[in-house]
N, C-alpha and C positions, 0 to 999 in steps of 0.2 A: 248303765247310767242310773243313777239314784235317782229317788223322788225328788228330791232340791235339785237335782242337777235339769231335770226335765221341765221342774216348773218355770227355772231361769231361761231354759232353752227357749219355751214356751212364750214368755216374757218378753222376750228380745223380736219374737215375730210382727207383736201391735204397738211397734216404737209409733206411728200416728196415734191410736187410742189413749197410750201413754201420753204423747203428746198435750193430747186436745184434755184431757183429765189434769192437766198440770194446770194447761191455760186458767180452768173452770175457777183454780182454787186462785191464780195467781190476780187472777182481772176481777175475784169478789175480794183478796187483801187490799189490794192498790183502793177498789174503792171507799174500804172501813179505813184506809186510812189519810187518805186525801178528803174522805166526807165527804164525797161527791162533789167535790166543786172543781173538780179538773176532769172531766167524762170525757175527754179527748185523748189523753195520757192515757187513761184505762181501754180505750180502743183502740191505741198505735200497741200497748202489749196484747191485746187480742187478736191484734193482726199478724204480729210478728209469730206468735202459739201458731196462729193458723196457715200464716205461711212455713213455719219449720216441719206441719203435719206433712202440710204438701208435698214438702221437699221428700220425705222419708217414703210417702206412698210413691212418688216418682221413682226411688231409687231402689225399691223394692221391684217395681214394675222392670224397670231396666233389668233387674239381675234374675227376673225370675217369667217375665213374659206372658206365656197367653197359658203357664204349665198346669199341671191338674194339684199345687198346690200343697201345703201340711194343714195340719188340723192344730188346733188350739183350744189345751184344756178339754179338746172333745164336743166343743161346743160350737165353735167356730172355724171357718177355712179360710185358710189368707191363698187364695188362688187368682189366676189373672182378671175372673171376674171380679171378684169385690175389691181388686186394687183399683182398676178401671173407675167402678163408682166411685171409688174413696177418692179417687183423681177427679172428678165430677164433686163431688158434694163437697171437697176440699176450696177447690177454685173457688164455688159456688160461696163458700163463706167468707173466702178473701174478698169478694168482691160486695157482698152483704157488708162487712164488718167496715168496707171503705164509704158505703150508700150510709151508715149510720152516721159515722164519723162527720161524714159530709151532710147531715140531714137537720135541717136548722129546728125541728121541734124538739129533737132531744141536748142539744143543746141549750134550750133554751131551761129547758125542767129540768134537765142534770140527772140524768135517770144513767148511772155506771154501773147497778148490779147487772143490769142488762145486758152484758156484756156475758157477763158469767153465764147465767142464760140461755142466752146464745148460744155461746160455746157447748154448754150440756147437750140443746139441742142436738146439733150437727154430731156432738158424742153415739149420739141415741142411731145416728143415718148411720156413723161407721159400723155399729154393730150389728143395727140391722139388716144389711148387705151383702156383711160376712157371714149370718149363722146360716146352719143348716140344720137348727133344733129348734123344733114351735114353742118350746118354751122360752130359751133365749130371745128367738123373732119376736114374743109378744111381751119382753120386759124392754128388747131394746127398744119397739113399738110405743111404750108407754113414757120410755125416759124422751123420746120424739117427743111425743104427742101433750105430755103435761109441762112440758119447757115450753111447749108451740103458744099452747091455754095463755100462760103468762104473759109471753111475750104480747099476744095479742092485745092485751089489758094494760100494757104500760103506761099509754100515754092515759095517766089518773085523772086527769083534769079535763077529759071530754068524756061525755056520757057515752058518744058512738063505739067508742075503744074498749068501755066498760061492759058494756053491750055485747062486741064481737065478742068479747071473752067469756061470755056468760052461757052464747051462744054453741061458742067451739068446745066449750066443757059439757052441756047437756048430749050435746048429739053425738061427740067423741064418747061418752060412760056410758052412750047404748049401743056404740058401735063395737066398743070391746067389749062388753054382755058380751054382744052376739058371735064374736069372733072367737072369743076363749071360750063359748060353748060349743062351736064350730071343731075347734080342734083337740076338745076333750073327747068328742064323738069319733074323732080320725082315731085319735092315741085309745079308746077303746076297742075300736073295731081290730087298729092294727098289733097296738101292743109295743107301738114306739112312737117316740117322739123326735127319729132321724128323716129327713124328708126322702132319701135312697131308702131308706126301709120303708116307708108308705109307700112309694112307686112300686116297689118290687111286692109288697102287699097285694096290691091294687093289681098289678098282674097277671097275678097268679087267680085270682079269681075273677077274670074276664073269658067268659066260655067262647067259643066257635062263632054262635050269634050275638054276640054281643050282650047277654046276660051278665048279672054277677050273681057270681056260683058262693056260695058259702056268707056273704054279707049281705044284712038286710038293706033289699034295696029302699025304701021308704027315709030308711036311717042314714043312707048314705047321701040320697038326696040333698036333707036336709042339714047335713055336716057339713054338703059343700056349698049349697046355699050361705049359709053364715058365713061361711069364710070369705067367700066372695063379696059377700054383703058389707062384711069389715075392711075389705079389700077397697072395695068401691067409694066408701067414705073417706077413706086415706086420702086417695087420687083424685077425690072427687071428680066421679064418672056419676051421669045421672042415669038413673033417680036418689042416688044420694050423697046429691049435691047440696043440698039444702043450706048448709053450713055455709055454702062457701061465697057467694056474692058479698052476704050480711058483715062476715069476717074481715073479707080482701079491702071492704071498704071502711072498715070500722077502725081496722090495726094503723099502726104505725106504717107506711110507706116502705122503712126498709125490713119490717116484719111481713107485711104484704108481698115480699119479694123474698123473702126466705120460704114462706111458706109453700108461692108460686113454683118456685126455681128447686132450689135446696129440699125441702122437704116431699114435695113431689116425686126427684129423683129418686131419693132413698127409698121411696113406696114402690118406685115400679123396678126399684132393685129388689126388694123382696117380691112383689107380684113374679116378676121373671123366674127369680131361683123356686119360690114354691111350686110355679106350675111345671119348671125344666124337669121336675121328677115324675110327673104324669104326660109322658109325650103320645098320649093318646084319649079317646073320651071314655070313663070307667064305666060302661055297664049302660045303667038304666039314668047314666048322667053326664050327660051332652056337652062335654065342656065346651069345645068347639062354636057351638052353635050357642051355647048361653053367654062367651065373651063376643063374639060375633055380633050377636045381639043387642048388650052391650057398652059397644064400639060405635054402632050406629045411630043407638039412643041419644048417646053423651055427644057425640060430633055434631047431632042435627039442633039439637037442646040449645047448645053450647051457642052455636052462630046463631041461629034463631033469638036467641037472648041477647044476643051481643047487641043486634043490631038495633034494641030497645034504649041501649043506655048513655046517660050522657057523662056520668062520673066515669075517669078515665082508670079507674081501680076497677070498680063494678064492670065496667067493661073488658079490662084485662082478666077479672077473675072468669066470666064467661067465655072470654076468651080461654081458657086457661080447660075448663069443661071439655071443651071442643076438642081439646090437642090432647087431652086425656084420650078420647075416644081414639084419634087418631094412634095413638099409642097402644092401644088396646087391640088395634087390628093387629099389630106384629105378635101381640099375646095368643091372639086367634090362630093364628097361621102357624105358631109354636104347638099345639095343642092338636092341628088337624093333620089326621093321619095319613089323609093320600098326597098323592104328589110326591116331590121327590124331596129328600132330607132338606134343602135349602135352594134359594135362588139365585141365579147369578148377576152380582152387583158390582162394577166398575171394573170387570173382569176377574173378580173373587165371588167363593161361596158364600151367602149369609145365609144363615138360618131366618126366623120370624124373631126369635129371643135377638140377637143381633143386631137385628133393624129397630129394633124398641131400641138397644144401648147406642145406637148410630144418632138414632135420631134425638134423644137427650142431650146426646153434646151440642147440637143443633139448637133445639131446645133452651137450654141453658143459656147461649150465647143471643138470642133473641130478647128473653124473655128479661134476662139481665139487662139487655139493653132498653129493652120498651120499659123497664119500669126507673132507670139512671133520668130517662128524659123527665120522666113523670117528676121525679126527684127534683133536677132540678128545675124544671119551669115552678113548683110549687115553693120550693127558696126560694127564686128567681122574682115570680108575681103571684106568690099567692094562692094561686087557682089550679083546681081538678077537673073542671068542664071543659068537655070537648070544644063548645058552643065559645065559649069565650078562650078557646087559642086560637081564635078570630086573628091572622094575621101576623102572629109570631113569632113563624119563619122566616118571617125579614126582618124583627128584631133580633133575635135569637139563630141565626144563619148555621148556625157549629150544627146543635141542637135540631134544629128542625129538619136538617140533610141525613143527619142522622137516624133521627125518628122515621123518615121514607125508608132505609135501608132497614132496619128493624123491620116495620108495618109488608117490604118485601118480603122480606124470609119468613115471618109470619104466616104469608100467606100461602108461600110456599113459591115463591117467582125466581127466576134465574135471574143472574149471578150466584144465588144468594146461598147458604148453609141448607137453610131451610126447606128450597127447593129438591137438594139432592137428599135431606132428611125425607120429606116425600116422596120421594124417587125409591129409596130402598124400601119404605113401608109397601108402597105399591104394587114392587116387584116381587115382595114375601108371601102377599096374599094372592099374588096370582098365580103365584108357583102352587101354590097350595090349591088353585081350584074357586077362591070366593070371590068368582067375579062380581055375583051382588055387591058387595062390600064393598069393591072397587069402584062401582059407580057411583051410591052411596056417600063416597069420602071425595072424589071427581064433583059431584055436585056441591058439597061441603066446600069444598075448595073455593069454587067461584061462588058462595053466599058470601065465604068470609071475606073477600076481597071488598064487598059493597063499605063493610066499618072499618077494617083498617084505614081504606087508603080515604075515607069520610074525614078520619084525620089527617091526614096529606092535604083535603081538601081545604079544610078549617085552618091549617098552617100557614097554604102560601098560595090559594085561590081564592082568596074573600079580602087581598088587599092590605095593603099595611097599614091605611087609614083607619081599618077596623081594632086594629090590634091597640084598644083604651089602656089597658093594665102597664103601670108604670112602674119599674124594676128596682128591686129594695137597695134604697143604698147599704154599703157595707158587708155584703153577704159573698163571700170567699167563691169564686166557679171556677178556678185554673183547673183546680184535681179533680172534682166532678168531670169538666169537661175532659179533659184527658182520657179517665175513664172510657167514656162517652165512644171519644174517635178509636179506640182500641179496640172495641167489642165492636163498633161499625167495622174496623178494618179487616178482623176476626171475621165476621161473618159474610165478606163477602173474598177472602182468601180463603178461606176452606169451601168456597161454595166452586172455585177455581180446580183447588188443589186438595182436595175431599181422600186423595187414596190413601196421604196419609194417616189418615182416620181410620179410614175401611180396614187399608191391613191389619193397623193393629186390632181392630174387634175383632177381623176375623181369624183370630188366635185364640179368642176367650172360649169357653169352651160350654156353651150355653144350650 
């Protein structure tokens, strides 16, 4: 096979990235040439881009399963993990690209490049999912993360939006500093920039005791610190959360929920494949015990915060802290070396990497949903305070049953996705030995119950007499709601019938 023959070969593997790179161009002509005044038209072809990605990552997955995958171009691996995420961050933008669509501010401002946007964004998650080259990982990091900046900044005609964006740009250009110098220090010590040839680096100079033999350990400390450091501002795990309250409530609504949902994913799709190549702690660096650590920071941060706020963005972004942490555990229990290879979960093996991908689908499905109601009560009447969805739930009856099934899996309560997403985190880290952590995330658990279900309270135990805010005439809810009962019905059918989930991750090979 020739070089053209290979590159074609090559080519034919990322029909999604192809894809979603077609949409980018298609949904920024539509709007040079409509001039923005039909942003509606330019979001049904953004959907259609992003439902045909799905289609291809689905059909790849089908023909190709949980296998160990081809390489592309050398830089990247289309294997059953990053189809898995692509199936995740895919969904995740059909259903962002429907909350816009549906989202009466940009309607209102006619904001269509947006769309384009978008779309880059989500470009930036498939790639970053797939590499297994820390160069690639920190360009498709940066096409994430400088589409994320924008989007956040759209809505031009509010100061807060201007703000968030200003915000997510400072502390995003010192998080990659830190990260690109992070893994200039790995690609010196090792002498590659393939994450298997860092693992097998790192190997080979871990002595008997747990020394490292031949690398400086000061130097190595400090590579993995950054990296972690840049890691931890992606996901926003605290302490470098800072970004993310100011953001979630600053952005747009359905930028707040790409960021939440979508973008998240794509981070803890790279966190996962970066540390799958270190399955143990290097030397005189603890990984173990420094995501361990954490895990529990960001979980206790996270609820503790929540239970402050009365904007229901600000609340979901700390909400959002929390579930980082809780994600972090399955990172821990990936990384710690006793115990046995994986846990047994629904009567299959999961690894700790496994239960992080389990529970995203969980995740996603929640998180989508808590933020559709947000969506619409704020078409609906107006309002982001907890305090004044005084009642409702008996306006609003679809909506506010829904929001209890949400605020359930949330918490982590049976029927729900959610619940059994905590069920396999739980059972990874105690496979592994960290029972601290389990009780930790166990106490976590019943803090977060006090805000969520605060909202349940505010819905449809303060009476319908409370509920003042009176509903905008003319504002479209069929398709929102629809939405709405879907991802309710989603999330409490997989919290039923969950193994079709399990089996298939436990295929991926993490």
């Amino acid at each position: 096979m020739n070089d053209w023959q290979t590159y074609l070969a090559d080519l034919s593997r990322i029909w999604p990235e192809i894809t979603l790179s077609a949409t980018v161009l298609v949904a920024l002509v539509c709007d040079l040439l409509l001039g923005g005044r039909d942003t509606r038209f330019t979001g049904y072809v953004t959907l259609f881009g992003a439902a045909l990605s799905v289609y291809f990552v689905a059909q790849d997955l089908a023909a190709h399963g949980g296998g160990a995958g081809q390489s592309v171009f050398g830089l990247m691996w289309v294997d059953g993990f990053a189809l898995y995420f692509k199936l995740l961050l895919g969904l995740g933008l059909v259903c962002v690209v429907l909350l816009s669509i549906f989202f009466r501010g940009f309607q209102r401002d006619g904001v269509g490049e947006y769309y384009s946007v978008l779309s880059a964004a989500a470009l930036g998650g498939f790639f970053l999912v797939s590499t297994t080259n820390l160069l690639m990982m920190f360009l498709a990091l940066q096409l994430l993360s400088i589409s994320s900046y924008v989007l956040a900044g759209f809505m031009k005609r509010e100061r807060r939006s201007s703000e968030a964006a200003m915000k997510y740009l400072v502390y995003g250009a010192l998080s990659a500093g830190a990260m690109l110098y992070g893994f200039s220090l790995l690609y010196g010590h090792c002498g590659s920039l393939e994450l298997s040839e860092l693992g097998k680096a790192f190997a080979r100079n871990i002595g008997p005791e747990g020394e490292t033999l031949g690398l400086p350990a000061l130097s190595v400390v400090v590579a993995m610190v950054l990296v972690i450091a840049g890691f931890g501002y992606k996901i926003a795990a605290a302490p470098f959360h800072f970004w993310s309250p100011d953001v979630y409530e600053g952005a747009p609504t359905p930028v707040t929920t790409f960021l939440a949902v979508v973008s998240k994913a794509a981070s803890f799709g790279m966190v996962v494949r970066f540390f799958s190549a270190f399955d143990q702690d290097l030397g005189t660096v603890h990984l173990s015990q420094i995501l361990a650590a954490l895990a529990a920071v960001s979980m206790t941060f996270g609820n503790l915060g929540a239970m402050l706020q009365d904007n229901m963005k600000r609340l979901l972004a700390y909400s959002s802290i929390a579930h980082s942490g809780y994600l972090l555990m399955g990172v821990a229990a990936m990384v710690t070396p006793a115990g046995a290879k994986g846990a047994t979960f629904g009567g299959l093996m999961m690894s700790g990497g496994q239960a992080v991908s389990f529970y995203l689908a969980a995740y996603l499905l929640m998180n989508l949903g808590a933020f559709a109601v947000v969506v619409y009560i704020s078409n609906r009447y107006g309002i982001e305070s907890v305090d004044r969805y005084a009642g409702l739930g008996w306006k609003a009856p679809v909506a506010g049953a829904m929001m209890v099934i949400f605020c359930a899996s949330l918490t982590g309560l049976p029927p729900t996705f959610g619940f059994i997403g905590k069920w396999a985190l739980f059972n990874a880290v105690l496979e592994k030995g960290l029972y601290w952590l389990a009780v930790v995330a166990g106490i976590n658990t019943v803090i977060s119950l006090f805000y969520y279900f605060r909202i349940v309270k505010a819905l449809f135990f303060r009476g319908e007499e409370e509920a003042f805010p009176s509903p905008r005439a003319g504002v479209p809810v069929l398709g929102l709601m629809t939405l709405l009962v879907v991802l309710g019905a989603l999330n409490l059918y997989y919290g039923i019938w969950f193994p079709q989930v399990a089996e298939l991750i436990s295929r991926l090979t993490i």
